[in-house]
N, CA and C atoms as an extended XYZ file, in Angstrom:
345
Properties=species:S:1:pos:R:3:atomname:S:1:resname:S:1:resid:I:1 pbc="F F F"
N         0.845       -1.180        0.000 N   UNK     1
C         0.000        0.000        0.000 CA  UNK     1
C         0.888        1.240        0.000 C   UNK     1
N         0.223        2.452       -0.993 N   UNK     2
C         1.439        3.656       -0.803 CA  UNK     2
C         1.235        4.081        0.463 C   UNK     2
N         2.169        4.686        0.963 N   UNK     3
C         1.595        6.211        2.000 CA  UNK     3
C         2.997        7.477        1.684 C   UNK     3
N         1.827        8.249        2.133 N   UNK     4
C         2.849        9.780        1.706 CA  UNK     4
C         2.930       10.529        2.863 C   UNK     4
N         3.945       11.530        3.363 N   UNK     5
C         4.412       12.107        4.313 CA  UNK     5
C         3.127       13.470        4.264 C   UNK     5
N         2.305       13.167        5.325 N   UNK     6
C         2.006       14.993        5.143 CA  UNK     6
C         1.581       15.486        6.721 C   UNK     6
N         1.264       16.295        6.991 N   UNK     7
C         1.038       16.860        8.041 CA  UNK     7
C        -0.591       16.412        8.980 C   UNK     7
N        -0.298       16.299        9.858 N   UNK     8
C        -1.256       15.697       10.994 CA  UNK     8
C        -2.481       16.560       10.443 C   UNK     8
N        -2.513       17.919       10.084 N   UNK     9
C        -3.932       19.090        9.790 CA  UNK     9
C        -4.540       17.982        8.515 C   UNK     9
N        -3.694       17.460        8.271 N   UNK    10
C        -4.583       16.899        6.832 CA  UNK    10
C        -5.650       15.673        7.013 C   UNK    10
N        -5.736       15.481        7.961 N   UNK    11
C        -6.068       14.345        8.300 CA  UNK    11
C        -7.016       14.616        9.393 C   UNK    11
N        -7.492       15.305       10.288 N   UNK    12
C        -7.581       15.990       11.716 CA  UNK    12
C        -7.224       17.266       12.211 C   UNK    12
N        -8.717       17.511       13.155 N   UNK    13
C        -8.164       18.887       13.415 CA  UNK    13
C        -7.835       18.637       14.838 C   UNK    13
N        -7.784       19.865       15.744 N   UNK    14
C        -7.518       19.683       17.169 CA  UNK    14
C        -7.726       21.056       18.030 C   UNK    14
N        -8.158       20.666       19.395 N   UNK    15
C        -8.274       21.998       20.541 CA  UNK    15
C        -7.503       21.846       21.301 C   UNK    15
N        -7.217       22.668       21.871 N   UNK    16
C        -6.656       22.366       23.288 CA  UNK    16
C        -6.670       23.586       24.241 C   UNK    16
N        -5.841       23.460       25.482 N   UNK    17
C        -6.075       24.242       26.503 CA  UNK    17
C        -5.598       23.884       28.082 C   UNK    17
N        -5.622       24.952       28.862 N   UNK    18
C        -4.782       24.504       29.763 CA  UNK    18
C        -5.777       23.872       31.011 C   UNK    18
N        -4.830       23.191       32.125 N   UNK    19
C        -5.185       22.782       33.202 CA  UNK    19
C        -4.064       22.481       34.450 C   UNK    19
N        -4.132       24.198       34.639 N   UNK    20
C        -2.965       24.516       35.747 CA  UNK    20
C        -1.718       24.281       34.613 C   UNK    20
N        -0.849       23.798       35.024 N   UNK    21
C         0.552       23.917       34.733 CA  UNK    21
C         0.553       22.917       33.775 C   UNK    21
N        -0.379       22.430       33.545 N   UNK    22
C        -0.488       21.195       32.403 CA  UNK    22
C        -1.704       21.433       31.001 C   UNK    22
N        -1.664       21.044       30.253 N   UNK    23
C        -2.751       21.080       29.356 CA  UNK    23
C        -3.047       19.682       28.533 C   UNK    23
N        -4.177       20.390       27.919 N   UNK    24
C        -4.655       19.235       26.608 CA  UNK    24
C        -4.745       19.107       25.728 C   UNK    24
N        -4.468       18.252       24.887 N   UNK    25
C        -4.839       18.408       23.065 CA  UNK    25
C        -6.015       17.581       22.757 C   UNK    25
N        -6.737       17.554       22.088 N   UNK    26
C        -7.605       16.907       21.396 CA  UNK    26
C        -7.511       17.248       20.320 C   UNK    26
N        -7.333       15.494       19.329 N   UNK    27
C        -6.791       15.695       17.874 CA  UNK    27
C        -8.401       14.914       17.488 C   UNK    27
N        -9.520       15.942       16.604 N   UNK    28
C       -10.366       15.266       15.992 CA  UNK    28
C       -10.528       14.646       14.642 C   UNK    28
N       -10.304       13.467       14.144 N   UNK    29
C        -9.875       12.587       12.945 CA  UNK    29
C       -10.845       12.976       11.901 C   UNK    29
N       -10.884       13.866       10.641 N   UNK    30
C       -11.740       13.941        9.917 CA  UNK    30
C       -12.585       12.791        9.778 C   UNK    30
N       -12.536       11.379        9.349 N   UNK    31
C       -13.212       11.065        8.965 CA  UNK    31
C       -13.053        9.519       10.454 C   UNK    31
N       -13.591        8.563        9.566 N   UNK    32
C       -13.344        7.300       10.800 CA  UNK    32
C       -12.339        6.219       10.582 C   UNK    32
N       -11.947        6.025        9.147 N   UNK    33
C       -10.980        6.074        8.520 CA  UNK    33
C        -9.515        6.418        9.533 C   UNK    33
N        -9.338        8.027        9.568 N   UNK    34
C        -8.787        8.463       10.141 CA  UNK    34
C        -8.364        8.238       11.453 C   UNK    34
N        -9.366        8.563       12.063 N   UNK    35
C        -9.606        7.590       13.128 CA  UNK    35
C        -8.659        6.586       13.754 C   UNK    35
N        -9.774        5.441       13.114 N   UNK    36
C        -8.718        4.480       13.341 CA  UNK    36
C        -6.913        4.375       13.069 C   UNK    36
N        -6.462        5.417       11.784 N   UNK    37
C        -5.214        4.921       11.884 CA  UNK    37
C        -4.705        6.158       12.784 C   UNK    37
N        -5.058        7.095       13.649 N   UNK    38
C        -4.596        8.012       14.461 CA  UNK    38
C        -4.820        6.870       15.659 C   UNK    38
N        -5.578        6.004       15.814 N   UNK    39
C        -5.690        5.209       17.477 CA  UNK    39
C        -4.441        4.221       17.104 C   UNK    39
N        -4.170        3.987       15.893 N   UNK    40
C        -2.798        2.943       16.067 CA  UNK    40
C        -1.555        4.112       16.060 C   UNK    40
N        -1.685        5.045       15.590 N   UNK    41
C         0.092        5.352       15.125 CA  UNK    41
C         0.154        6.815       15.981 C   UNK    41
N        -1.009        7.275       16.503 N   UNK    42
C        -0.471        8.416       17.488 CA  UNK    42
C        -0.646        8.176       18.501 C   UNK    42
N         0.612        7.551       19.264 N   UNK    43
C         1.008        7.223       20.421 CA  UNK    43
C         0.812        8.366       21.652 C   UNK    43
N         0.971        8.161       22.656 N   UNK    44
C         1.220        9.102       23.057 CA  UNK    44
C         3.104        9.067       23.684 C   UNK    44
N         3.393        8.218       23.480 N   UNK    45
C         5.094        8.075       23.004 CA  UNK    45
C         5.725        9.191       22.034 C   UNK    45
N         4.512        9.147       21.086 N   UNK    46
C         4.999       10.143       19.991 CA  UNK    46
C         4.632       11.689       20.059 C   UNK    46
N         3.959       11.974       20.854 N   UNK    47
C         3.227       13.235       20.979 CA  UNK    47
C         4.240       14.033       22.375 C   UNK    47
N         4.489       12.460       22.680 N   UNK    48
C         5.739       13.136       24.292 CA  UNK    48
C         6.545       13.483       23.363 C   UNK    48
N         7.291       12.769       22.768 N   UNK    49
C         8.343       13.223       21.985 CA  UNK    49
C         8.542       14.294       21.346 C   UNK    49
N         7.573       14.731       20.820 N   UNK    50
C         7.206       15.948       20.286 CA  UNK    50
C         7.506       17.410       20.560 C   UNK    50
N         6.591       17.001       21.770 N   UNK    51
C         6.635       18.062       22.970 CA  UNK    51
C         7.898       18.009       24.108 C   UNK    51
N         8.987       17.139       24.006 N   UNK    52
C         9.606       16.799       24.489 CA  UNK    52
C        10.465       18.390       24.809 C   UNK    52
N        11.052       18.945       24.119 N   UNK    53
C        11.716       20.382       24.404 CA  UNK    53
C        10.676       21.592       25.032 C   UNK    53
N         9.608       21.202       25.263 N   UNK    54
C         8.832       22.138       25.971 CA  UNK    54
C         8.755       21.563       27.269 C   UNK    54
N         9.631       20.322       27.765 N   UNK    55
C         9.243       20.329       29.044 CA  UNK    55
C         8.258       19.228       29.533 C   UNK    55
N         7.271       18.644       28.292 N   UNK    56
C         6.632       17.816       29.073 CA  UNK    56
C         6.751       16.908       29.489 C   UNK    56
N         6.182       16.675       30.481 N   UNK    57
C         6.118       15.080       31.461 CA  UNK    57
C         5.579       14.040       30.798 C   UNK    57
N         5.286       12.763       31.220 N   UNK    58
C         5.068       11.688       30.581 CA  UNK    58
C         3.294       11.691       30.500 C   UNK    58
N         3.156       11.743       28.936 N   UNK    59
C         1.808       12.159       28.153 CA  UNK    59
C         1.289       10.570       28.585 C   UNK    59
N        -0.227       11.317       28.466 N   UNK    60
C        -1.636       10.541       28.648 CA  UNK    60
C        -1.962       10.404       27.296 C   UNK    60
N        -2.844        9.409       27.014 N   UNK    61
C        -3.914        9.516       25.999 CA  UNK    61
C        -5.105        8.488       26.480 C   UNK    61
N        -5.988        9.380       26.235 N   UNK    62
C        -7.454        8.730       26.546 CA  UNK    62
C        -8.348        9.188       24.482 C   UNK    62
N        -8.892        7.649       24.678 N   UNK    63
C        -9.377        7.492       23.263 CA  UNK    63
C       -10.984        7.743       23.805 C   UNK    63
N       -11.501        8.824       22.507 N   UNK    64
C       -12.866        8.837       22.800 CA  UNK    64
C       -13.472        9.090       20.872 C   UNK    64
N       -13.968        7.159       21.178 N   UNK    65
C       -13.831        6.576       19.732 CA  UNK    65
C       -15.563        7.264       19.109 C   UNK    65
N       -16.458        7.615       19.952 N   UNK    66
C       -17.705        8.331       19.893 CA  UNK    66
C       -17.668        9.646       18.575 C   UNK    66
N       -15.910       10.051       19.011 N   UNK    67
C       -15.901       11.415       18.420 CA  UNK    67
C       -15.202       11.592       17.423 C   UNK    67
N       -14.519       10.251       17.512 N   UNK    68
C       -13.424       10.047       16.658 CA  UNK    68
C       -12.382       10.814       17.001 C   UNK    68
N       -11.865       10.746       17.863 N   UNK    69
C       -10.770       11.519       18.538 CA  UNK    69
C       -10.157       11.108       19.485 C   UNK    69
N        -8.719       11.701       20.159 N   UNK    70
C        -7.992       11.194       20.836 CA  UNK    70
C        -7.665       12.526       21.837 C   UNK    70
N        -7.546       12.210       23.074 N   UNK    71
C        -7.586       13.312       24.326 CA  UNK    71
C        -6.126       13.140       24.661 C   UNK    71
N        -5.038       13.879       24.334 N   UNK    72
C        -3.674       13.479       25.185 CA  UNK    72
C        -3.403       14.468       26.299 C   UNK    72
N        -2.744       14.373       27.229 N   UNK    73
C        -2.828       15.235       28.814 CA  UNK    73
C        -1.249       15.009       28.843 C   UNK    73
N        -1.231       16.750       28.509 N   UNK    74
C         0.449       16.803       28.306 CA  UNK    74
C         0.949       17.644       30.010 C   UNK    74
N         1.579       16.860       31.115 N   UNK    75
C         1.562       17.053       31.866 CA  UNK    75
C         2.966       18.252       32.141 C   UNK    75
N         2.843       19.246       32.845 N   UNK    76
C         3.913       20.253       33.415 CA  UNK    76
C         4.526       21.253       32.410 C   UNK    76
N         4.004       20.964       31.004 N   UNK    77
C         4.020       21.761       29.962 CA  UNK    77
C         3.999       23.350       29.672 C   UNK    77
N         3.090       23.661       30.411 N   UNK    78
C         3.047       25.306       30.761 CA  UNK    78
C         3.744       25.866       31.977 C   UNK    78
N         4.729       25.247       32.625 N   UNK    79
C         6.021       25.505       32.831 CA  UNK    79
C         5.196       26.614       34.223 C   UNK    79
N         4.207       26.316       34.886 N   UNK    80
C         3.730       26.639       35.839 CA  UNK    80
C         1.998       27.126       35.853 C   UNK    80
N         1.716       27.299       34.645 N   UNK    81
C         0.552       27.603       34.087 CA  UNK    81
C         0.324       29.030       33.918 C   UNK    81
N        -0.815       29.518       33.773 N   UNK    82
C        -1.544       30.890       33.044 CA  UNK    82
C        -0.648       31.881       34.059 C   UNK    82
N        -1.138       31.733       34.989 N   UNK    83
C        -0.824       33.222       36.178 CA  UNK    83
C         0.605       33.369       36.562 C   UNK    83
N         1.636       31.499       36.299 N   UNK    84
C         2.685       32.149       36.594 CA  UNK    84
C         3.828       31.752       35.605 C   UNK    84
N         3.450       31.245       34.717 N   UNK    85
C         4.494       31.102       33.794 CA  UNK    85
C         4.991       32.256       33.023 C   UNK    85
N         6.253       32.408       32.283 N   UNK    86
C         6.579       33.749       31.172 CA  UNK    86
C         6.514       32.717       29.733 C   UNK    86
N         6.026       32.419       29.646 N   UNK    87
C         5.690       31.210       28.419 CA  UNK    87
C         4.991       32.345       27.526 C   UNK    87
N         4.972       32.521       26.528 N   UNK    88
C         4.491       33.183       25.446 CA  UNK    88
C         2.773       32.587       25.300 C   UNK    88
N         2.622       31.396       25.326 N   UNK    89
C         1.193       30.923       25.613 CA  UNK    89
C         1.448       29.948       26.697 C   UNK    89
N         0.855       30.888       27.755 N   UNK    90
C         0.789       29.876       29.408 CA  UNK    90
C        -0.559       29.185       29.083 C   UNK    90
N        -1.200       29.396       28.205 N   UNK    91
C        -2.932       28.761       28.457 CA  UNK    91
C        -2.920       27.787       27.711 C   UNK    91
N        -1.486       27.593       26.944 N   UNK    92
C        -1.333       25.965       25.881 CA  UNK    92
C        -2.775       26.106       24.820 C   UNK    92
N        -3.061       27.418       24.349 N   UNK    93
C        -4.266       27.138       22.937 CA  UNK    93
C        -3.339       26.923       22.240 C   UNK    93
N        -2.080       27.207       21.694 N   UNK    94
C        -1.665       26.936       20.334 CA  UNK    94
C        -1.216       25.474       20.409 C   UNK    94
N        -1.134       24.509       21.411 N   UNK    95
C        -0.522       23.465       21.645 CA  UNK    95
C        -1.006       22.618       20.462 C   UNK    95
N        -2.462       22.555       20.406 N   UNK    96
C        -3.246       22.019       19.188 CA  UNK    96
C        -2.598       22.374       17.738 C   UNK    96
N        -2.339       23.265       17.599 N   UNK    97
C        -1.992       24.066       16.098 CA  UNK    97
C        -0.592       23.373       16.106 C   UNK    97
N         0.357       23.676       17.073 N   UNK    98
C         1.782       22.643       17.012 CA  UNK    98
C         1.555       21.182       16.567 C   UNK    98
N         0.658       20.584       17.330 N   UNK    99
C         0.428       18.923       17.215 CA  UNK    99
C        -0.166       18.989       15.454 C   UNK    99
N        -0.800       19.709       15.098 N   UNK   100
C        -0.977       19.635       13.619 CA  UNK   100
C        -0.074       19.702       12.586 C   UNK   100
N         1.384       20.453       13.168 N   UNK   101
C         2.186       20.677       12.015 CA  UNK   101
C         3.035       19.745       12.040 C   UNK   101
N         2.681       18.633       13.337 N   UNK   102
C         3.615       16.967       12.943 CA  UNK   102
C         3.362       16.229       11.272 C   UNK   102
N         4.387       16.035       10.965 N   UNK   103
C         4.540       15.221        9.782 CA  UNK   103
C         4.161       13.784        9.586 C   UNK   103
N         3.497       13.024        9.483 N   UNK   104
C         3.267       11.869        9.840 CA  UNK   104
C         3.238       10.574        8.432 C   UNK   104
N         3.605        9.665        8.436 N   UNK   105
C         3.671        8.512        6.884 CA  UNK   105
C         2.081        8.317        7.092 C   UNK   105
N         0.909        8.366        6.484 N   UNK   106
C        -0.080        7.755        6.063 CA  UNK   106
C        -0.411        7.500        5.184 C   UNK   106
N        -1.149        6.160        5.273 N   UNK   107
C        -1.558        5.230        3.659 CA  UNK   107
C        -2.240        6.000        2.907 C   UNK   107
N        -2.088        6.111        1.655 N   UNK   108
C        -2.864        6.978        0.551 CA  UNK   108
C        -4.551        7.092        0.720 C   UNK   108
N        -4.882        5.856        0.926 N   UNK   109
C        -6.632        5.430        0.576 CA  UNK   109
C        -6.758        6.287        2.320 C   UNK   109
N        -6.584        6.177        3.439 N   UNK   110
C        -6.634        7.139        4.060 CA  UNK   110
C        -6.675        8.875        3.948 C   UNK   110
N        -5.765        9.332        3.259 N   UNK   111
C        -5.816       11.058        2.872 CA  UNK   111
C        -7.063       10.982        1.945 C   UNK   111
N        -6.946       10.126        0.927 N   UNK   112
C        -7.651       10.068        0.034 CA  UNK   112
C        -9.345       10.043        0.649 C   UNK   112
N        -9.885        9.193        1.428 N   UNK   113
C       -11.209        9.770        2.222 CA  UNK   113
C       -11.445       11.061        2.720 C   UNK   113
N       -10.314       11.352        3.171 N   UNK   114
C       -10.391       12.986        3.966 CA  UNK   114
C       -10.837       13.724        2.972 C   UNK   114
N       -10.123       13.891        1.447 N   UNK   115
C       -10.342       15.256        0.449 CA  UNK   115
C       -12.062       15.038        0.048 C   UNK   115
């Protein structure tokens, strides 16, 4: 099967936001398709890693397959949170927009449902 390199936005969108000194992402899988290959290949191994130079602690993921989406809980990340961090975003909204510009290998017939 092919797959081609493209960016996590292509596939899924995502929110996020803080909770105290920690925050959340939620990556929602366009389609179900999607979905499913975001519950095998986005770890939350890989999302620590990611975030790894910002500091975070060892990531959560809670699957909420209803929505087609994945909840990861990026722990100590906002480097004290809203009121006392000097973090450029203490409230972790752009955290979502970062997790989108990951590059990721997915199978063609996958992107290909999304367009």
């Amino acid at each position: 099967m092919n797959s081609s390199l493209i960016k996590l936005r292509k596939i899924a969108h995502a929110r996020s936001g803080d909770k105290g000194s920690s925050a959340n992402v939620a990556v929602f899988a366009n389609t179900r398709e999607g979905y499913e290959f975001l519950r095998e290949n986005l770890t939350s191994k890989i999302v620590e890693d990611y975030f790894k130079p910002l500091g975070v602690g060892t990531v959560q993921r809670y699957e909420a397959p209803n929505l087609d989406a994945l909840n990861f809980i990026l722990p100590g990340i906002l480097a004290g949170g809203g009121s006392r961090s000097l973090r450029v975003d203490a409230q972790g909204k752009t955290l979502g927009e970062a997790l989108l510009e990951m590059v990721l290998e997915v199978p063609d017939p996958v992107i290909k449902k999304t367009l």
